[in-house]
N, C-alpha and C positions, 0 to 999 in steps of 0.2 A: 447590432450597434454596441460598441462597446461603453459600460456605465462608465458614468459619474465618479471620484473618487475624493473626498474631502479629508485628507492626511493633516491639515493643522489646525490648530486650538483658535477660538477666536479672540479678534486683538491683535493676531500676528501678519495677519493678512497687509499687502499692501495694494496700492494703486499703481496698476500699468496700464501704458497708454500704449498701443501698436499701430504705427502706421505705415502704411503703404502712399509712397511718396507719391508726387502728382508729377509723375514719369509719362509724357504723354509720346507715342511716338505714330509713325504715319502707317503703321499696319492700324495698330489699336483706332484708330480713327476711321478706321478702311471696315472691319471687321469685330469690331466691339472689346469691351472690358470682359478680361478674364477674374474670377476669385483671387486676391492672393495667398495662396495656398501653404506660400513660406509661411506668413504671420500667422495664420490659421494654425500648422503643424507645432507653432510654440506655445501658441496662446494654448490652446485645449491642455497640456498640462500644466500650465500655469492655473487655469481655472480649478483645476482638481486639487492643485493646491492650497485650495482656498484664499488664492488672491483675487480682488476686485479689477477684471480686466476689460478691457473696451478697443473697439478696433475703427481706426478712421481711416477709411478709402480715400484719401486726396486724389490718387489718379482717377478713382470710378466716378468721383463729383466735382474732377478740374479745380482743384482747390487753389485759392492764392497764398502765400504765404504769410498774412493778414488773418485769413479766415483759419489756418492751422493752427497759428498764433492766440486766435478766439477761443478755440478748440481746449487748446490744453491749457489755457487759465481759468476756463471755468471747470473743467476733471480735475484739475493738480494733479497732475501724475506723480508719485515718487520716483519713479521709474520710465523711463520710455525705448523703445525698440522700433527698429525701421530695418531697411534692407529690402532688395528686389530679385524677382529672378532674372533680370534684364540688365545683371549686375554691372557691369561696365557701364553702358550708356546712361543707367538712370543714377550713377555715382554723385552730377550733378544736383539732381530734385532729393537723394536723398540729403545732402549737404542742407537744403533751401530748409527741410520738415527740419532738421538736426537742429538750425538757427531758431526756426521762430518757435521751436521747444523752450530753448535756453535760455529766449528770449523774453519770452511769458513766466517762465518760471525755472532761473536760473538757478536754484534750488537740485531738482530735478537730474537723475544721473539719466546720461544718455548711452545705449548701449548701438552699434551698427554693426549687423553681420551680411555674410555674404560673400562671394565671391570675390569679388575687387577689393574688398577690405581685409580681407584673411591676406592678400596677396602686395598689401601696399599699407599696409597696417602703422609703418613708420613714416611713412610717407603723409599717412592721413594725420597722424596725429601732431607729425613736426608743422602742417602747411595751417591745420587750426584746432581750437578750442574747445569748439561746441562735441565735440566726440570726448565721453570719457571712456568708453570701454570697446573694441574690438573684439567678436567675436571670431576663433578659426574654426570654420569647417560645420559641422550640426551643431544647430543650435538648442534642442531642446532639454537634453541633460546642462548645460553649460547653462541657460535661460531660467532653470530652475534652482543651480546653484547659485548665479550672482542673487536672484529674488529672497531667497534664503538668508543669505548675509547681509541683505540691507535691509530685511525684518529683524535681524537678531542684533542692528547694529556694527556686525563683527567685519574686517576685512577682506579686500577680494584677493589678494595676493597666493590664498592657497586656491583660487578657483581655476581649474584646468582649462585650459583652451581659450583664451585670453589674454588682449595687452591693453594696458591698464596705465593710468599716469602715476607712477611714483615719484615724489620730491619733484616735481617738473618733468619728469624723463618718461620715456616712454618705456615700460619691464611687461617680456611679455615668458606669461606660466608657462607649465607644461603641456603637451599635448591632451587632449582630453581622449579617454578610451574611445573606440568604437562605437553605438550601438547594435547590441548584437541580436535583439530582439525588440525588432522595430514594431511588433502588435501590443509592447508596453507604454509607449506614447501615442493618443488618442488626438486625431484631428479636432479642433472647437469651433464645429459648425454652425455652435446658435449664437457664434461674434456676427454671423451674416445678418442683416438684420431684413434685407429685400433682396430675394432669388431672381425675380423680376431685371435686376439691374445689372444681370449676369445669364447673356442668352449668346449663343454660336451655333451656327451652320445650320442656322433657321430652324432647328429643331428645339425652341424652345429653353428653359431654363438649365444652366450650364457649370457642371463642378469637373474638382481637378482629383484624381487618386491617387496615389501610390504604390505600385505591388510590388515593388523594389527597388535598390537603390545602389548605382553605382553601375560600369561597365568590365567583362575581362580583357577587353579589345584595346589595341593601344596606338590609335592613330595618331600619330605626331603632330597635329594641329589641336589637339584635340585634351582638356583637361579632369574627363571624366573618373576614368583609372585613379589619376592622383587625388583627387576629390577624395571620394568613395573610399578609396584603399581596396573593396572587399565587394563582389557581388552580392547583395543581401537581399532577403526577402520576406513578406509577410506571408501568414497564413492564407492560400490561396482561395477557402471558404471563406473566409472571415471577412476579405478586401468584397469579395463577392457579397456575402451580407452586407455589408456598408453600402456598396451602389444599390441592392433591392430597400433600403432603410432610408437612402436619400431620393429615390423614387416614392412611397410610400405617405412620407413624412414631410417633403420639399416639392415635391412635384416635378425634380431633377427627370430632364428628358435626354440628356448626350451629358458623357463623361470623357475629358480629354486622360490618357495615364502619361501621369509625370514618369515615366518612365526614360534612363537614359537608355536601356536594353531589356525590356520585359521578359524575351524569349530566352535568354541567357539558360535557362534548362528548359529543355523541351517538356519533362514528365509534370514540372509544374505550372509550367503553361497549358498545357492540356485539362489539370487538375482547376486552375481560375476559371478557363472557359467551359468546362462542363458545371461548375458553380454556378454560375453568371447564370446561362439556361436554366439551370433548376431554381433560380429564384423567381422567373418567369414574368417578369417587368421590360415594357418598352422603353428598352435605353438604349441609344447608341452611340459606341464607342470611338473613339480615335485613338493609335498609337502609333510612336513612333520605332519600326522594327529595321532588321537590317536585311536587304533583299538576299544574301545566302542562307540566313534563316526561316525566312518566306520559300526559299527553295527548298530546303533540309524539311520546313514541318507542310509543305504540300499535303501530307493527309490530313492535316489538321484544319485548313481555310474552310470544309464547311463547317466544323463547330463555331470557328471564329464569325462565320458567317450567320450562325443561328443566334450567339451569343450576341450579335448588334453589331457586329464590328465595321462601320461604314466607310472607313478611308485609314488606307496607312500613309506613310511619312516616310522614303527610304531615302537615305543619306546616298545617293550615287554619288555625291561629290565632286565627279570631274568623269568624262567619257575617254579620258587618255594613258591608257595600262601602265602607262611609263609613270604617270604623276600617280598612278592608284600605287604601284610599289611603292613608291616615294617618300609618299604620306603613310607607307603602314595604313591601309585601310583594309586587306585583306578579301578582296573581294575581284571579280572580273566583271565587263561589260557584258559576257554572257548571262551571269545570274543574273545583273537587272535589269535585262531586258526579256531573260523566263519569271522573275518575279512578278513583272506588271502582266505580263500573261497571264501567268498563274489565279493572279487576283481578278483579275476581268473575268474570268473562268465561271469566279463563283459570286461575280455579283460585289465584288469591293473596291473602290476608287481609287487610287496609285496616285499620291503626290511624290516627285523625284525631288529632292532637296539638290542642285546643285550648285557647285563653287566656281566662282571665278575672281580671276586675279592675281592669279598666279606669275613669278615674274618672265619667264621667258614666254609665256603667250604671246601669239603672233597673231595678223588678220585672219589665218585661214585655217588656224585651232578654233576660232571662234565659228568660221562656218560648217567644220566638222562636225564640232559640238552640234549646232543647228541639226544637222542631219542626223547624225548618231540619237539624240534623245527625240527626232522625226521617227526615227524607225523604232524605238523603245515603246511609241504610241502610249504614253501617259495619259492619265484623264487631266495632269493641275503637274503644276510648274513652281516650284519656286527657286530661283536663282540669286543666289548670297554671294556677296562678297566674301572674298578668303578673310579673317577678322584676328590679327595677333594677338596675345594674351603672354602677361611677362614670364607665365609659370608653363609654358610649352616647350616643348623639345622642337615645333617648328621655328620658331622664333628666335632661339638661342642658332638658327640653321640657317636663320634670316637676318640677324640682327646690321647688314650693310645697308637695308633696303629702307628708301628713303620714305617718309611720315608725311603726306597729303592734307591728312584732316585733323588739324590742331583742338575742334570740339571734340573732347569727350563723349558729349550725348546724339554724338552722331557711329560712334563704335557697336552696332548693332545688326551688325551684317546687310545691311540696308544700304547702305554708302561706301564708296571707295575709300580707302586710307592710305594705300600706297601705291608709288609711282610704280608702273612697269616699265620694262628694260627697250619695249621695241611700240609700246601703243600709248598713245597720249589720255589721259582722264576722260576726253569727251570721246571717244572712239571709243573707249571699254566701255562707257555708259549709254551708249547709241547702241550695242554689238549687242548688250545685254536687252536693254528694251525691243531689241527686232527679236531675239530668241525667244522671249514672253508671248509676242505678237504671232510668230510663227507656229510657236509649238499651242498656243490654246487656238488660232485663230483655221488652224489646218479643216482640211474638209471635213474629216473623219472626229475630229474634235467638237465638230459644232454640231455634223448629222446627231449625236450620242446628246449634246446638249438639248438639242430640239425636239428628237423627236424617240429617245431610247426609253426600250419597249417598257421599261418597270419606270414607273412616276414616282416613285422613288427616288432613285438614283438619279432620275431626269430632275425633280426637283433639288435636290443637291446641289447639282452640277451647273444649274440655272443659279442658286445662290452663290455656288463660288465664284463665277464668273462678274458676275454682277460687284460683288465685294473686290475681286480681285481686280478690275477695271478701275474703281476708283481709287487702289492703292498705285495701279502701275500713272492714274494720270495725275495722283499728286506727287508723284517723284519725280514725273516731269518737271512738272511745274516749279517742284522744288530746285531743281537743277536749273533749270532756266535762271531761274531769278538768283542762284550765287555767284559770288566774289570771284575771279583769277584769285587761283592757289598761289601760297607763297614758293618761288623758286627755290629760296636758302633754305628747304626745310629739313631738320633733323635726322637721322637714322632712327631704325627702331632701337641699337641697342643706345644712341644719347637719347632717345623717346624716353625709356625704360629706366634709366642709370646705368647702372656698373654691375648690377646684381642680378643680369639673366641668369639663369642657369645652365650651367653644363650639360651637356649633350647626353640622356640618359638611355644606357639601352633596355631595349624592350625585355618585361621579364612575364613570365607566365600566370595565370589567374583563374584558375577552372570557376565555372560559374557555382561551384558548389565547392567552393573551398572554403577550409577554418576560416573565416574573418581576422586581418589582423588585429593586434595587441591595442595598436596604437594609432587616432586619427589624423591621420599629417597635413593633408591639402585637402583642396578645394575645387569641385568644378567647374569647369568653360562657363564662361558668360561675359 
């Protein structure tokens, strides 16, 4: 675990308040409160800076806006910071924390980062008040310079990566560098104050990692690349020491990796998981990989298998080669259907992430799909809607296509947003829920539920079902009970404004390449 580090004199310390907005949405209700691991990744240098910092979960304790309100007038925060990884849809509950800060103590500079906000930044700040500061892209070199100048008094105007209200107006600095050595900022694990109120996939008490950050792949729906800028990585021992230290010391039993591509270098993937092993702690793993690299490190699934690794996450996105080109995902229906083999092989569960919504789907793409991920033989399912984002090169490819879902905090991949060209809203949403139904409910899905031979795996698989049942029957219900959609409704590019972007082409990114100069964007969410 990496120490403690106390760099300022005392007296200069301030008070920050970090919250994680009470962002509730119909998975988290399904399947429990994760850590939020943004606030976490800030705060721990913030602490080492010898600032006074405190962390209020409103989503993990359903806060009202009243009770946040209560919150931050008895801390007085100097300072306060929010943002989610659920950035889009929870843009709403951050706005709500943002208020009853300002509200309680109007004093108070309020900072929001994140996603949706790096990318709508004038947007947020022309439509209100309670935001003074805009965070772009990583926050924790940026989090530690504005906390800096509102100890010393002094101006934010030189702080990089940032827009800031000057005179009325919204000015926003320069891009803030890279981090290029991501084992210099320390996660602030003891803001958690109950492990307890953070448990997943029934294995007990549940944290979030990081072993690197960013992807080189460039799927056009997809804002990871631009985020990141840079494949990056941590020390592959070191991220290993932190899960045997959060085992040891928390009693951390499953560790999800915030990872948007872990396996991005094979030789260091291999170097994490024989770490993991020699730290020799029952923890088990989830990550999300891409099944061509499930293919490519096949010698590797049993370490990943000794190492805890009990379910991956493969983004198939769509069973149709024409829409896989399309999207730039790089990838064929043959690897993820050798992938899910692969892993059943050695004992690891296969969630298929895929998309739909796409605009030319027809009824009988949807029953191909049915069949095509029938025969891929999955252990778990989850099916997304396609989800726009103003800062994609899909989007700027889409921008005719007409806007469905006028809430914001419904942009989560969970709900439909846009019309398609030949299926009506309740037909994609019926088509979806029978895929759900077909692909967990198949013979071969339940015999593995029921009665497969490791109790292990059978107890898993008995949780995910269980969990997953009551997500697919509150989005029925959800659905059931709303409004006819509005006919006149906008496009994505009047959704967005005037300022999609230009259609950017794909450019190269070795997973072990220099890091750029400079940090520009922000990832999908």
């Amino acid at each position: 675990m990496r120490s403690r580090r106390s760099g300022r004199k005392r007296g200069s310390d301030i008070r920050i308040l970090l919250i994680n907005p009470p962002y509730i949405s119909l998975t988290s209700r399904g399947v429990g409160h994760q850590i939020p691991f943004g606030l976490l990744c800030v705060g721990g240098p913030l602490i080492d800076a010898g600032h006074e910092v405190r962390l209020l979960d409103a989503e993990r304790h359903h806060l009202s806006s009243e009770q946040i309100e209560r919150v931050a007038a008895e801390f007085a925060p100097d300072l306060m910071m929010t943002g989610h990884a659920g950035s889009t849809p929870a843009h709403p509950a951050c706005l709500l924390a943002l208020t009853a800060v300002k509200r309680a103590c109007p004093s108070t500079l309020t900072i929001y980062g994140g996603v949706y906000p790096t990318y709508h930044a004038t947007d947020i700040m022309a439509a209100t008040d309670v935001v003074d500061v805009i965070v772009h892209g990583e926050g924790e070199a940026v989090a530690l310079a504005i906390a800096d100048r509102l100890a010393r008094g002094a101006a934010l105007s030189d702080v990089p990566g940032i827009t800031f209200r000057q005179q009325g107006q919204a000015a926003k600095t320069a891009a803030m560098p890279l981090i290029t050595q991501l084992d210099d900022y320390r996660t602030g694990w003891e803001l958690i104050e109950n492990w307890d109120l953070y448990q997943c996939f029934g294995l007990g008490r549940a944290a979030i990692i990081q072993f690197s950050r960013g992807c080189p792949h460039q799927c056009s729906y997809c804002g990871q690349y631009q985020f990141w800028s840079r494949w990056r990585f941590r020390d592959p021992k070191k991220v290993a020491a932190e899960i045997g230290w959060l085992h040891r010391t928390h009693g951390i039993c499953f560790v999800d990796l915030a990872d948007e591509n872990p396996t991005s270098s094979k030789r260091l993937w291999r170097e994490f998981l024989e770490a993991v092993i020699a730290e020799n702690v029952p923890v088990r793993l989830f990550a999300t990989i891409r099944a061509t690299d499930i293919v490519r490190d096949a010698d590797l699934l049993p370490l990943m298998k000794r190492a805890g690794m009990v379910c991956v996450l493969m983004g198939i996105e769509t069973t149709d080669p024409q829409t896989l080109l399309a999207i730039r995902k790089g990838s064929t229906t043959r690897d993820d259907q050798q992938a899910v083999t692969l892993l059943r092989r050695h004992g690891i569960l296969s969630m298929l992430g895929h998309i739909v919504g796409f605009e030319e789907e027809r009824f009988m793409d949807y029953i191909r799909a049915i069949r095509q991920v029938w025969l891929y033989d999955p252990d778990l399912l989850n099916a997304m809607y396609v989800t726009p984002h103003r800062w994609s090169d899909w989007t700027a490819d889409n921008a005719a296509r007409t806007v469905i879902e006028a809430d914001r905090s419904k942009w989560d991949y969970r709900h439909q947003l846009l019309s398609s060209r030949h299926l009506s809203a309740q037909a994609i949403f019926w088509l979806v829920k029978l895929m759900e139904v077909v692909v967990h409910a198949r013979p071969r899905s339940l015999w593995r539920m029921l009665f497969h031979p490791d109790k292990d795996i059978r107890a898993h698989l008995r949780w995910c079902f269980y969990f997953s049942f009551r997500v697919w029957r509150a989005e029925v219900a959800e659905f059931a009970r709303r409004p006819a959609r509005n006919p006149t409704s906008p496009t994505l590019a009047e959704w967005f404004g005037k300022d999609l972007p230009a259609h950017r082409a794909p450019r190269q990114a070795g997973p072990e390449a220099a890091p750029a100069k400079r940090h520009v964007s922000v990832t999908g969410g």
